[in-house]
C-alpha positions as CSV (number, residue, x, y, z in Angstrom):
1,X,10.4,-49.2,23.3
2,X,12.6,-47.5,20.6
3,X,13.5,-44.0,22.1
4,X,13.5,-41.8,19.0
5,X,16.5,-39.7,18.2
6,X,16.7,-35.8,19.2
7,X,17.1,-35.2,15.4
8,X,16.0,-37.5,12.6
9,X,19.1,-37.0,9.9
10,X,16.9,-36.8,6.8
11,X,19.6,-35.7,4.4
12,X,22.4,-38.1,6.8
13,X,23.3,-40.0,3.5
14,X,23.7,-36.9,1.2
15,X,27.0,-34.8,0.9
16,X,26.5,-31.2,2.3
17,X,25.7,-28.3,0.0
18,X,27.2,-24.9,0.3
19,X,26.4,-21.3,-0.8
20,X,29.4,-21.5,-3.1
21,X,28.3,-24.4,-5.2
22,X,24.9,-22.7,-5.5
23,X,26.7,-19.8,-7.0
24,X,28.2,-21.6,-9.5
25,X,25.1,-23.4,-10.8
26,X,23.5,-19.6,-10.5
27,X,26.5,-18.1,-12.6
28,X,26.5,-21.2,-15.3
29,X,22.6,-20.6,-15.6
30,X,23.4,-16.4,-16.2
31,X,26.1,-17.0,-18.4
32,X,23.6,-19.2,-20.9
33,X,21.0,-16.8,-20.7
34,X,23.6,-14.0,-22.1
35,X,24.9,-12.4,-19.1
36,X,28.3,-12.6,-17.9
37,X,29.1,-12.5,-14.3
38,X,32.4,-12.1,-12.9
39,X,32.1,-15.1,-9.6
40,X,29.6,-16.9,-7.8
41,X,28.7,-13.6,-5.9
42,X,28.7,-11.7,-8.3
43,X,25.9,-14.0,-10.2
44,X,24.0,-14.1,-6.6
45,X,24.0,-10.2,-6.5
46,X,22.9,-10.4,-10.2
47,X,19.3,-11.7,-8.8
48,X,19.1,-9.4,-5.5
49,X,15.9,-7.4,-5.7
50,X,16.6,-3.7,-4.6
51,X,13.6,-2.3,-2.0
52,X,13.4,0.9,-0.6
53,X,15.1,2.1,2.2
54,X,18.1,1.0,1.1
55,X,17.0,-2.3,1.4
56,X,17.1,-5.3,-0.5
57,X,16.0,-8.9,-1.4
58,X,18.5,-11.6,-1.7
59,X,17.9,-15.0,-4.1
60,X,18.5,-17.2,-1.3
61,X,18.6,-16.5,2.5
62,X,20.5,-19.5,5.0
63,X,20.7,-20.2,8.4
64,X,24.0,-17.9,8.2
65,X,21.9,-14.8,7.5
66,X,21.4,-13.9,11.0
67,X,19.1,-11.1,12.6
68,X,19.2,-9.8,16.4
69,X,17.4,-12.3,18.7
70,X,13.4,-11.9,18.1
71,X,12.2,-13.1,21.5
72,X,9.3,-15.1,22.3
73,X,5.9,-13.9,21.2
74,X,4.1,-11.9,24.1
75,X,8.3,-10.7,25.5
76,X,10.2,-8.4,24.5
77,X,11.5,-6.9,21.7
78,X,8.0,-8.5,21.1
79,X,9.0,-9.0,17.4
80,X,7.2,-12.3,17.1
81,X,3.7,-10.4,18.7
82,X,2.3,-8.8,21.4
83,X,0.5,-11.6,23.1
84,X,2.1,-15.2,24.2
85,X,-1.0,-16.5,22.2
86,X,-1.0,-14.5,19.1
87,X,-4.8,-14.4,17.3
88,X,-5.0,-18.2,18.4
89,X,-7.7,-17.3,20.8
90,X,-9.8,-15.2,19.3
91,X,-8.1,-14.0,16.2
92,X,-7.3,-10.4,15.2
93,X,-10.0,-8.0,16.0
94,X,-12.5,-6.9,12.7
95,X,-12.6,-3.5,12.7
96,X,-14.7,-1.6,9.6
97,X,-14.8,1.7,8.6
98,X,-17.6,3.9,8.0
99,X,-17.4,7.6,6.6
100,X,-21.2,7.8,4.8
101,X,-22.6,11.0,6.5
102,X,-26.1,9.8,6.4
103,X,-27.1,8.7,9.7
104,X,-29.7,6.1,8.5
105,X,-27.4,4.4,6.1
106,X,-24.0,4.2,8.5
107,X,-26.9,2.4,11.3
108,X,-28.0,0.2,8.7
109,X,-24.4,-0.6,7.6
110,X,-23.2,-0.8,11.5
111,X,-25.7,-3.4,12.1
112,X,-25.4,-5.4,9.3
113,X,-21.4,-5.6,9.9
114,X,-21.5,-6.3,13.6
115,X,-24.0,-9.4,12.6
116,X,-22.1,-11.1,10.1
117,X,-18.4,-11.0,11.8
118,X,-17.1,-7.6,12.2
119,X,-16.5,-6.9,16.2
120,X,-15.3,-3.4,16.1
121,X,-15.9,0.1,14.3
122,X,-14.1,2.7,13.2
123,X,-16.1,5.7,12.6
124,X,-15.0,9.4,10.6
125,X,-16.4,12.3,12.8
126,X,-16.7,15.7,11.8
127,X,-16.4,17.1,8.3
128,X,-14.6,14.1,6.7
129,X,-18.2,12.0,7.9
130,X,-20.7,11.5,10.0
131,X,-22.0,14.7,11.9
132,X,-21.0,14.8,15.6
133,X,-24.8,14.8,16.5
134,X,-25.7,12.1,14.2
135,X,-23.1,9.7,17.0
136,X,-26.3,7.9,19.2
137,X,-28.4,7.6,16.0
138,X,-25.6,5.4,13.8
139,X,-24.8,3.6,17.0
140,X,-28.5,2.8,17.4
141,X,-28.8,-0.7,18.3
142,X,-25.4,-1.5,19.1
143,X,-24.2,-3.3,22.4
144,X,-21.3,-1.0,23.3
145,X,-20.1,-3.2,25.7
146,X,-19.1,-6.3,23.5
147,X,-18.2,-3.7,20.3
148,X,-15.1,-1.4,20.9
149,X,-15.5,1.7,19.1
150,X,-12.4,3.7,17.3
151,X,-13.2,7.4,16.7
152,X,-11.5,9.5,14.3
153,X,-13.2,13.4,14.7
154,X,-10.0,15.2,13.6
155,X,-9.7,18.3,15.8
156,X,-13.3,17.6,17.5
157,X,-11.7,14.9,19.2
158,X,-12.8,16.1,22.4
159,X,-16.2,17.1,21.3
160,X,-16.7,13.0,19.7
161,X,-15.3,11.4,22.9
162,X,-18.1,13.6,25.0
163,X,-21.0,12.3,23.0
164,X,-19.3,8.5,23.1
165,X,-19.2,9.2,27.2
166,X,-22.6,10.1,27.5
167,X,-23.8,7.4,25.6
168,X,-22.2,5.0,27.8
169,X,-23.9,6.6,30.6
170,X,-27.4,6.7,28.9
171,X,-26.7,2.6,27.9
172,X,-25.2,1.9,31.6
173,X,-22.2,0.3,29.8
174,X,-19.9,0.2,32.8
175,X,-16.9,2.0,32.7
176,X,-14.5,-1.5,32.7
177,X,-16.5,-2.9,29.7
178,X,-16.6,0.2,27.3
179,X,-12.9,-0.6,24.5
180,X,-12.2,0.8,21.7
181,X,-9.9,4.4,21.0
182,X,-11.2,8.1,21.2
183,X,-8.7,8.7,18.2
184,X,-6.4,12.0,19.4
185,X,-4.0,12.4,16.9
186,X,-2.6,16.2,16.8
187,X,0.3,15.6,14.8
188,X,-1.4,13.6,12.4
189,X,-3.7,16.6,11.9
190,X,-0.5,18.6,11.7
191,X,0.4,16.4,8.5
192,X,-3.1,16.3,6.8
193,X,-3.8,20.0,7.4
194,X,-0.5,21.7,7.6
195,X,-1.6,23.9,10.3
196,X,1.1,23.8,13.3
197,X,-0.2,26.5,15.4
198,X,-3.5,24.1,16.9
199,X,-0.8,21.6,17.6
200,X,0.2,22.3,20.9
201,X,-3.7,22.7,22.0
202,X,-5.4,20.2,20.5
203,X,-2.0,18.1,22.7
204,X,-3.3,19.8,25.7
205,X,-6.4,18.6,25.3
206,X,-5.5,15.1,24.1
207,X,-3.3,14.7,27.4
208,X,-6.3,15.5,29.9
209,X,-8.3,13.1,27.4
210,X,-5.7,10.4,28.3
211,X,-5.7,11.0,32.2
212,X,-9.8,10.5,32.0
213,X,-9.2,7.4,30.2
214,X,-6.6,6.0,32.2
215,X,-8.6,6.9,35.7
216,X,-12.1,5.7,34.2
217,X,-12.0,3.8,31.4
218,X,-9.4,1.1,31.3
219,X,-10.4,-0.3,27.8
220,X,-10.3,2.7,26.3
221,X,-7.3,4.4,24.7
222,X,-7.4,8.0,23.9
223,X,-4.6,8.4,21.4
224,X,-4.0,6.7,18.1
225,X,-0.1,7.7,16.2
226,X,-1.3,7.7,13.0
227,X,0.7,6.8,10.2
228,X,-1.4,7.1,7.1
229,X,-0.4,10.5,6.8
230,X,2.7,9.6,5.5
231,X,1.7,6.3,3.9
232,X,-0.7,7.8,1.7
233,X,1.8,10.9,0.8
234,X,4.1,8.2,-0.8
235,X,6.5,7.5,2.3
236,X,8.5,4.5,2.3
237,X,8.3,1.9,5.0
238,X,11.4,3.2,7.1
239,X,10.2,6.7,7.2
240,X,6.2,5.4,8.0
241,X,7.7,3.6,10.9
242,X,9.9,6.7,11.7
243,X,7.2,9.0,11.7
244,X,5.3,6.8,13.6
245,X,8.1,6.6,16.0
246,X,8.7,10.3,16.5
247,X,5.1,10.9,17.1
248,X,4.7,8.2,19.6
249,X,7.4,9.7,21.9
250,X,6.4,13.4,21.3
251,X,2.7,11.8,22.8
252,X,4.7,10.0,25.6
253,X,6.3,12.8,27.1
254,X,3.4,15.3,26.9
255,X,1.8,12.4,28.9
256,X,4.4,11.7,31.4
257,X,4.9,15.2,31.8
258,X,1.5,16.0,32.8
259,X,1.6,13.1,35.7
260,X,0.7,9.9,33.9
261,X,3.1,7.4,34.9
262,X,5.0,5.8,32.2
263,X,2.8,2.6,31.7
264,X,-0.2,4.4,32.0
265,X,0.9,6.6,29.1
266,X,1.8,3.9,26.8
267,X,-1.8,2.2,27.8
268,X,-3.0,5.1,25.9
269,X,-1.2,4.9,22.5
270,X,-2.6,2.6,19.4
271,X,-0.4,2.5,16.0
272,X,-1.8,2.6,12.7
273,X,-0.2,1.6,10.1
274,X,-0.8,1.0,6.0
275,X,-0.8,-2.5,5.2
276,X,-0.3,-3.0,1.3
277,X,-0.1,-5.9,-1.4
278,X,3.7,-6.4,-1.2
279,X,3.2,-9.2,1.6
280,X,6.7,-9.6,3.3
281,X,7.8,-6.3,3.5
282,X,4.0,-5.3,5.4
283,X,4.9,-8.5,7.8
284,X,8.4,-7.0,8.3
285,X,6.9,-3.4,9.1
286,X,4.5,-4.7,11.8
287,X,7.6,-6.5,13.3
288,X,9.7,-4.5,13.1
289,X,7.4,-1.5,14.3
290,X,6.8,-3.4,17.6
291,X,10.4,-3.8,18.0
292,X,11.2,-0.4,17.7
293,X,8.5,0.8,20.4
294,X,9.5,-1.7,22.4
295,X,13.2,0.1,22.8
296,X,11.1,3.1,23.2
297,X,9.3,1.8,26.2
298,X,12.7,0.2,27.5
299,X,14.8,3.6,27.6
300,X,11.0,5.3,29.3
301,X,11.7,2.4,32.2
302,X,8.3,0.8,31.3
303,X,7.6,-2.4,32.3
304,X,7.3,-5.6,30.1
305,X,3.9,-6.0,30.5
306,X,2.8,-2.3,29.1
307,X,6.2,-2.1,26.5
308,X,4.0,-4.0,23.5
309,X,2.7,-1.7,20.6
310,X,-1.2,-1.9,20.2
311,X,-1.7,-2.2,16.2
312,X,-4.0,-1.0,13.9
313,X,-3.7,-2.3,10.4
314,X,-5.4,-1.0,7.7
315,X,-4.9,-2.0,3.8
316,X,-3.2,0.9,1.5
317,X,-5.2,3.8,-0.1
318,X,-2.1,4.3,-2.1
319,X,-2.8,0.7,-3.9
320,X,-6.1,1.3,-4.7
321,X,-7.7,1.6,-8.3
322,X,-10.5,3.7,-9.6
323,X,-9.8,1.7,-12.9
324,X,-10.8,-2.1,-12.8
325,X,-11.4,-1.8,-9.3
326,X,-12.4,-5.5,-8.9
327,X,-8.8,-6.4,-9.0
328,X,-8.7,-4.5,-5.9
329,X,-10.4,-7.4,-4.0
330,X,-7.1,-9.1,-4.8
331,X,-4.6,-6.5,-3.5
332,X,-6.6,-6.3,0.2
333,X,-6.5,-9.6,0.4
334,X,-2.9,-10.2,0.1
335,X,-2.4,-7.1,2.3
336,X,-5.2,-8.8,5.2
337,X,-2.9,-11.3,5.4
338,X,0.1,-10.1,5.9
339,X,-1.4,-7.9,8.7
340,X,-2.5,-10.5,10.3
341,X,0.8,-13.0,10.0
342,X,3.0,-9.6,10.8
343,X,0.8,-9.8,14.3
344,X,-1.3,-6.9,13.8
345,X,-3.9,-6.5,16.6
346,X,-6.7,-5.0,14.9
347,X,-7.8,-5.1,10.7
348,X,-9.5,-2.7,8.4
349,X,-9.8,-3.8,5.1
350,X,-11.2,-0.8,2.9
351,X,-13.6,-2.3,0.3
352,X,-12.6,-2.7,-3.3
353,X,-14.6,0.3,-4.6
354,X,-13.2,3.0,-1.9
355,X,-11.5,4.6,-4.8
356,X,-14.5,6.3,-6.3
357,X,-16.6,7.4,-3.3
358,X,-18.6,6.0,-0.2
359,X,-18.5,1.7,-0.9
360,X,-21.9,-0.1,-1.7
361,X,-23.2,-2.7,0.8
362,X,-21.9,-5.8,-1.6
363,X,-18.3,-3.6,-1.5
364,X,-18.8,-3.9,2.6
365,X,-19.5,-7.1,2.7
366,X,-16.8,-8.6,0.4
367,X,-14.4,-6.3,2.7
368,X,-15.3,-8.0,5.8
369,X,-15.7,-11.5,4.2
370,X,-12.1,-10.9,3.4
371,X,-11.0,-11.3,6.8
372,X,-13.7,-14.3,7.9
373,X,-12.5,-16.4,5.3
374,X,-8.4,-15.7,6.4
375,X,-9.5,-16.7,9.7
376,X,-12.6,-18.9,9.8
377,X,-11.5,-20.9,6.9
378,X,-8.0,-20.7,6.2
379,X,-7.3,-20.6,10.0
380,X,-4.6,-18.2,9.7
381,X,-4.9,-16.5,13.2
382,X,-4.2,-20.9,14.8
383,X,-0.4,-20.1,14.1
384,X,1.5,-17.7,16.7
385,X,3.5,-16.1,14.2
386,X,3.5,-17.5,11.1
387,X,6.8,-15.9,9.6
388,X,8.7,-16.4,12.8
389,X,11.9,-18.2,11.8
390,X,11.9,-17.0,7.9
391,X,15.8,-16.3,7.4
392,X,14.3,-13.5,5.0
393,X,11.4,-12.2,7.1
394,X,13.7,-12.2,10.2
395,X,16.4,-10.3,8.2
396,X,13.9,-8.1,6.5
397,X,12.2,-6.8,9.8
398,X,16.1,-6.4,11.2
399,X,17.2,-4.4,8.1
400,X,13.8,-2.2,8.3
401,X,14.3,-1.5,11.9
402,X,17.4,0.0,11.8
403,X,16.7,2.2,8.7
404,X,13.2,3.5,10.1
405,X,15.5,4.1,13.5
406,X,18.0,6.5,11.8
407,X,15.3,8.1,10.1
408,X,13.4,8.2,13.4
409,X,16.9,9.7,15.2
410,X,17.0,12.1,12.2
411,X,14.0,14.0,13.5
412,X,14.2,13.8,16.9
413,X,17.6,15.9,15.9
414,X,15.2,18.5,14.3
415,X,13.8,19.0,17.6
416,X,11.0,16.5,17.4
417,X,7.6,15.1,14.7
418,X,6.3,19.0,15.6
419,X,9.0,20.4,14.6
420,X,10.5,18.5,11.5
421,X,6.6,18.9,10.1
422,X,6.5,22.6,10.4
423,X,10.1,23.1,8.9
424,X,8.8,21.3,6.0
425,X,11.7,18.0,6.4
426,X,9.2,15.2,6.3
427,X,7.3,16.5,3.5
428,X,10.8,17.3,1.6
429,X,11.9,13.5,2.3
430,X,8.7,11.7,1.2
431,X,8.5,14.1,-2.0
432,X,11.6,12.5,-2.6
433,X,11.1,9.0,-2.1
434,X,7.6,9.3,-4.1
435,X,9.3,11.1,-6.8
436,X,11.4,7.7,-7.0
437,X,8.8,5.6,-6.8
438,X,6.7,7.3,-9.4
439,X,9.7,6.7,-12.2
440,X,9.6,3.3,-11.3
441,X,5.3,3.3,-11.6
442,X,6.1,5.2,-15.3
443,X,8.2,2.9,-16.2
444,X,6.1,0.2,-15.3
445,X,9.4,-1.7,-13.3
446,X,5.8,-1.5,-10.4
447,X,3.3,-2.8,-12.7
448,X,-0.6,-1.8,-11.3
449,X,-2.0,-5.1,-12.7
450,X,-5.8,-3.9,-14.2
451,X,-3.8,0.1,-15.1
452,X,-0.5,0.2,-16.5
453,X,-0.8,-4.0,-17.3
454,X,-3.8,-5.7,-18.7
455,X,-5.8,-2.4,-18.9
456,X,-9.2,-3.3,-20.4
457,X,-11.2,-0.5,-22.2
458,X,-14.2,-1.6,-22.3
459,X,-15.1,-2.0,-18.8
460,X,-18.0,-0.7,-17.6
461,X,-17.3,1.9,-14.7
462,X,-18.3,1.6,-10.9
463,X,-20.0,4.8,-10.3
464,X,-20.5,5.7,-6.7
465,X,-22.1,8.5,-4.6
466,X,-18.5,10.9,-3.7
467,X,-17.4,10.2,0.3
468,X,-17.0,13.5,2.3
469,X,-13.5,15.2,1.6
470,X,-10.4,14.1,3.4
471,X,-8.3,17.3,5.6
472,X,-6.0,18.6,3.3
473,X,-3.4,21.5,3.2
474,X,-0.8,19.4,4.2
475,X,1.3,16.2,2.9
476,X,0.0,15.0,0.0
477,X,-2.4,12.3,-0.7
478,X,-1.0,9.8,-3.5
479,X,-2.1,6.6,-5.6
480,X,0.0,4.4,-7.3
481,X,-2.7,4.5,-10.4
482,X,-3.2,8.1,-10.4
483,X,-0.8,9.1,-13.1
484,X,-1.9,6.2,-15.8
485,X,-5.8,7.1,-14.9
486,X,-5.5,11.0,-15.6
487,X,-4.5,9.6,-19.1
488,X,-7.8,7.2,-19.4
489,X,-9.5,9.9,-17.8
490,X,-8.4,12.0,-21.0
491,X,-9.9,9.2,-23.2
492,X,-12.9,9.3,-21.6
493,X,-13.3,12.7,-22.4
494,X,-12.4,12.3,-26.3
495,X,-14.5,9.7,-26.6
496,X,-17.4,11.5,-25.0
497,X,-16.2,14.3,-27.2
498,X,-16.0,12.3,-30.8
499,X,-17.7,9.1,-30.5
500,X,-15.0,7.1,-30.2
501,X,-11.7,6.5,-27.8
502,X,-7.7,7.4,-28.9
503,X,-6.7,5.2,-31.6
504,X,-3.3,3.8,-33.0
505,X,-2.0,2.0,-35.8
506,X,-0.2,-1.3,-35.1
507,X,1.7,-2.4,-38.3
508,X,2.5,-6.0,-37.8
509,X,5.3,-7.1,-39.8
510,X,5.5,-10.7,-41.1
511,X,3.9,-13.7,-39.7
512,X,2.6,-14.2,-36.3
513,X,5.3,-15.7,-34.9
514,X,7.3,-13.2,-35.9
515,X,5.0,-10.0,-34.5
516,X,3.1,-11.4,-31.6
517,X,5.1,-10.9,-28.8
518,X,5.6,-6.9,-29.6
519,X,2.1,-6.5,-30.8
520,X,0.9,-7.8,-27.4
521,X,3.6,-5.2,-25.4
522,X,2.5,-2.6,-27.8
523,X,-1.1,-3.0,-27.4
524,X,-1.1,-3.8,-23.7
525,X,1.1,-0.3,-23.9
526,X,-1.4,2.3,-26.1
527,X,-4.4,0.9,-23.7
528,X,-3.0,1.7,-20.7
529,X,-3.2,5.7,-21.8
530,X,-6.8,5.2,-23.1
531,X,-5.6,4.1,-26.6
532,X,-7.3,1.8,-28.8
533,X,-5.3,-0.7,-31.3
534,X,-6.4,-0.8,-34.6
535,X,-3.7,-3.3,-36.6
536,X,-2.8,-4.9,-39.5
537,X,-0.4,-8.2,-40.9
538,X,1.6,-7.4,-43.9
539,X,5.0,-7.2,-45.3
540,X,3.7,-4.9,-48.0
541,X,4.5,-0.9,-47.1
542,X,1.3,-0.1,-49.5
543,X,-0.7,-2.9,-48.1
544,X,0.2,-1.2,-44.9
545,X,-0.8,2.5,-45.8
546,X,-3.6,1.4,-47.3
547,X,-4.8,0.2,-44.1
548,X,-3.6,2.6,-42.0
549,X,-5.9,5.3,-44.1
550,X,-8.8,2.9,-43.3
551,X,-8.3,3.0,-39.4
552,X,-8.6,6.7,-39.2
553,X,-5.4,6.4,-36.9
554,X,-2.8,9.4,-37.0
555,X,-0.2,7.8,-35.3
556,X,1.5,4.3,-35.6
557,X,3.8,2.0,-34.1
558,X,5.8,-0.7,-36.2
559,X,5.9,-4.7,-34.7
560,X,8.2,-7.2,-35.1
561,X,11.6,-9.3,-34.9
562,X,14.9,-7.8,-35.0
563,X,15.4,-9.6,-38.6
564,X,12.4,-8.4,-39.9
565,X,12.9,-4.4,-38.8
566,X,16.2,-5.1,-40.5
567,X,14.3,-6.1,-43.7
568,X,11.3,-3.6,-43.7
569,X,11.1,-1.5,-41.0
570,X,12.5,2.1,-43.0
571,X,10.1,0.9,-46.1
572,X,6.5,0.7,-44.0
573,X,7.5,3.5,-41.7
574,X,8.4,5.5,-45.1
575,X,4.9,4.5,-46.4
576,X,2.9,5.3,-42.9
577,X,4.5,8.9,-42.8
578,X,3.7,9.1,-46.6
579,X,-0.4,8.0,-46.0
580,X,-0.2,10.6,-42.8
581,X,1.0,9.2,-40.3
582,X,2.5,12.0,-37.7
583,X,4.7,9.9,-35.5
584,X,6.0,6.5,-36.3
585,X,7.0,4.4,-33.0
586,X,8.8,1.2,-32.7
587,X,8.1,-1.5,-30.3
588,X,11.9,-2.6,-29.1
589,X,15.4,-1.2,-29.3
590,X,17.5,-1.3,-32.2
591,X,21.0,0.2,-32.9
592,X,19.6,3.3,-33.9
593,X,16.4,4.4,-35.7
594,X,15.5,3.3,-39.0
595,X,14.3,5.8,-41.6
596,X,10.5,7.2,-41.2
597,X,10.8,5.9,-37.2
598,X,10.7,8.9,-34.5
599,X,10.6,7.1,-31.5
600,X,11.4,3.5,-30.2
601,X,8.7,2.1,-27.5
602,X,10.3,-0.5,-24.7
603,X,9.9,-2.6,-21.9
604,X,11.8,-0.2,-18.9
605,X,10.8,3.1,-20.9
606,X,8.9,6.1,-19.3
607,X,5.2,4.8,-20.6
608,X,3.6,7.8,-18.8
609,X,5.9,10.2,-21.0
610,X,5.0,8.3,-24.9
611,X,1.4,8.2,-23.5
612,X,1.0,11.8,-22.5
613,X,2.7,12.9,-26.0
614,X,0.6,10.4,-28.0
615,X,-2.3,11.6,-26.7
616,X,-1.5,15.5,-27.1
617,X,-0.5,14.4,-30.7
618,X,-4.2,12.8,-31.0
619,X,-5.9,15.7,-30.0
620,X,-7.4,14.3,-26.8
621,X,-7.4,17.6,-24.0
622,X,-5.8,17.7,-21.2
């Protein structure tokens, strides 16, 4: 018999390629297409993608794009997972939220999840939920020793874990079988709330909550680092994982300084982080998030077995839609998945209509469907680490860690998470990056597919009964949507108002070849503001003003080729402002303006800014 060969040389016969005649066919490619680059790497930096962070997105990764050693799934730096065996076994635990502060309906709902494939629940205590009291009833019916329970009470942390205790005792779950987290988080309530003076209390308390977990309860943990917070105020991934980082260790020493040794304490910690739609840099975040800890752990002299982060991944408020929420179903879906690859240990896919109140049962279900079909039919949990070996994932979760450790280093210099919250740094730094972010959202260079691209008007709106208000007073809460649906919002309201929504004039200039392309940017433009297209096909300035009159428009915006603005752009713009017209746009970018234009209207232009004026020149209130 034949031994086979170590390697089988597929490509033995063909010449070897390099980088540099990639380049080459990159730069000929450029040059056609109208730009000029210098070099081969110059063309290659032409197509890098910049991130945030400082990070970026190369065309084309290699073997020779190197990142620090990721280990072996279940070892440290634990890059590749926190188990030997990934999900394979059992896949990632289902966790669902519940916030509905009717005890009947969040039973109904608990039950009906825990049958049909969720194994955990996450339940909002307190004022943001379900009343304290209201604990037994909504857990009525549930075997507490096969379903972990994650509790989130906000400052009544202590009060919530009581009532979970006694019902343990009542159900004679044994102490080894109850899981699940008590959800402690007093610097996260520091960010929500803005109020720094509970902080070192509320620690107190969470510490003694941890030694009576760690004594009695082995499954349960009592503190969660939550990173939402700073998600959902607009944070980037380097400064989520930073925070994340800096409240992790502030938790570790209060607990090793009250006696818990050091694996103990880490026992008691579970991350959660924001999982969203842009898929490899969530995979890189949960990678890169466990590497980080585990240095953490490794400077603490904890040993391997206790050093891995225990993840919670949930999918981004900040992503969500009120407007066209369906396409919602998309975005959670894309983000489930990268949890999952990126090794998270526990899911929480919020349902497509969390946007606009407490979800419907259908919203539920589709949420947690989500996650059977990744797993029970696409078998994505089978692979132990799906990503591992990526040149670009590798690099990515390398170049991540390192900027979420500097940021990370950065506060611990301000004396701590405590500290650089109540001197206002974190909240001045995530302004910031948001502020960024948002030009980039105006501009639509981050289109919202469903808002600011392929709005439709007529949709009929989800309406929803309102969930219980969030803590506020402190960072922010943000969605990427928010600015382009105040402006629909306004729309609404004027067509409540009059009868009938915004409306603009589109003057289509010469045939439809000639027009199409603009009139679709245009249209796809006005309706992302709320503003119906009324338009027109002419050559003829008085064919044009006569129709214009008919629309009952008072604005307009002129369509067409370069050649054909040339030939009658000043002479229908003349006519518009002539017939009433009160601003005359321009979809594209000439030279300069042509006579009777006031404004030119662009792909990489600030849409929220020509939206908000149009409107105000309409009439619609603010």
């Amino acid at each position: 018999m034949k031994v086979p060969p170590e390697r089988l040389p597929l490509a033995a016969e063909f010449p070897a390629a390099h980088r540099e005649q990639w380049q080459q066919l990159v730069q000929g490619v450029l040059r056609k297409s109208g730009a000029q680059p210098e070099d081969g790497p110059a063309a290659e930096q032409a197509l890098t993608t910049r991130l945030q962070d400082g990070l970026s997105a190369r065309p084309l990764y290699t073997a020779e794009d190197t990142a620090a050693a990721p280990g072996y799934p279940g070892f440290p730096p634990f890059v590749r997972g926190g188990r030997p065996q990934g999900s394979a076994v059992a896949g990632w635990d289902v966790r669902q939220r519940h916030a509905d502060p009717d005890r009947r309906r969040t039973n109904e709902a608990v039950l009906a999840d825990l049958e049909h494939g969720v194994s955990s629940l996450w339940l909002e205590l307190g004022e943001a939920g379900l009343p304290l009291d209201a604990l037994p009833e909504a857990l009525a019916g549930v075997y507490l020793d096969l379903a972990a329970v994650a509790l989130d009470a906000g400052p009544e942390f202590t009060d919530a874990a009581e009532q979970l205790f006694r019902l343990y005792e009542e159900r004679e779950v044994s102490p080894g079988a109850a899981s699940g987290n008590l959800g402690a988080d007093p610097l996260g309530l520091q960010a929500r709330t803005g109020e720094a003076a509970r902080t070192g209390a509320l620690l107190a308390e969470a510490t003694a909550l941890a030694a009576r977990c760690a004594a009695g309860y082995p499954g349960l943990r009592a503190l969660t680092v939550d990173a939402l917070p700073y998600h959902e105020a607009g944070a980037s991934p380097a400064q989520e994982l930073g925070c994340s980082l800096a409240t992790g260790v502030a938790y570790l020493r209060a607990l090793t300084a009250a006696g818990l040794p050091v694996d103990a304490a880490l026992g008691q910690l579970e991350f959660r982080y924001a999982a969203d739609a842009d898929q490899f840099l969530t995979i890189a975040k949960f990678r890169a998030a466990r590497r980080l800890w585990a240095r953490v752990a490794e400077v603490s002299g904890a040993g391997p077995d206790a050093s891995a982060q225990r993840q919670h991944a949930v999918t981004s408020r900040v992503m969500m839609t009120a407007r066209d929420p369906w396409v919602n179903m998309l975005r959670t879906t894309v983000a489930c998945l990268a949890a999952g690859v990126g090794g998270a240990d526990s899911v929480t896919v919020l349902p497509f209509d969390s946007a606009l109140g407490l979800p419907d049962a259908f919203a539920r279900r589709v949420a947690r469907n989500t996650q059977t079909i990744l797993l029970e039919e696409s078998h994505l949990a089978r692979v132990i680490d799906p990503a591992g070996g990526s040149w670009y994932v590798e690099q990515l979760s390398e170049e991540l860690a390192r900027a979420a450790w500097a940021w990370f280093q950065e506060i611990e210099r301000a004396g701590g998470q405590h500290a650089a919250l109540s001197a206002g740094l974190v909240e001045e730094r995530i302004a910031a990056t948001w502020a960024e972010r948002s030009v980039r959202l105006a501009k639509r260079r981050e289109p919202v597919t469903g808002v600011s691209e392929f709005p439709h008007l007529d949709e009929q709106p989800l309406v929803r009964e309102p969930a219980p208000a969030a803590p506020g007073g402190g960072l922010p809460q943000v969605r990427r949507a928010e600015a382009y649906e105040a402006l629909r919002d306004r729309s609404d309201a004027h067509a409540a108002l009059h009868g009938a929504r915004p409306a603009l004039f589109l003057a289509s200039i010469g045939s439809a070849s000639a027009h199409t392309a603009r009139t679709t940017f245009a249209a796809n433009l006005f309706q992302a503001g709320g503003i119906a297209t009324v338009s027109a096909e002419s050559v003829d300035p008085a064919a044009f003003a006569e129709a214009f009159t008919a629309s009952g428009a008072t604005v307009a915006c002129l369509c067409s080729s370069d050649a054909l603005y040339a030939e009658h752009a000043s002479s229908v713009a003349e006519a518009l402002k002539a017939a009433g017209a009160g601003t005359v746009l321009l979809a594209g970018r000439l030279g300069e303006l042509p006579s009777g234009v006031d404004e030119f209207i662009f792909a990489g232009g600030d849409a929220v800014a020509v939206l908000t004026s149009l409107l105000d020149q309409i009439g619609a209130a603010r």
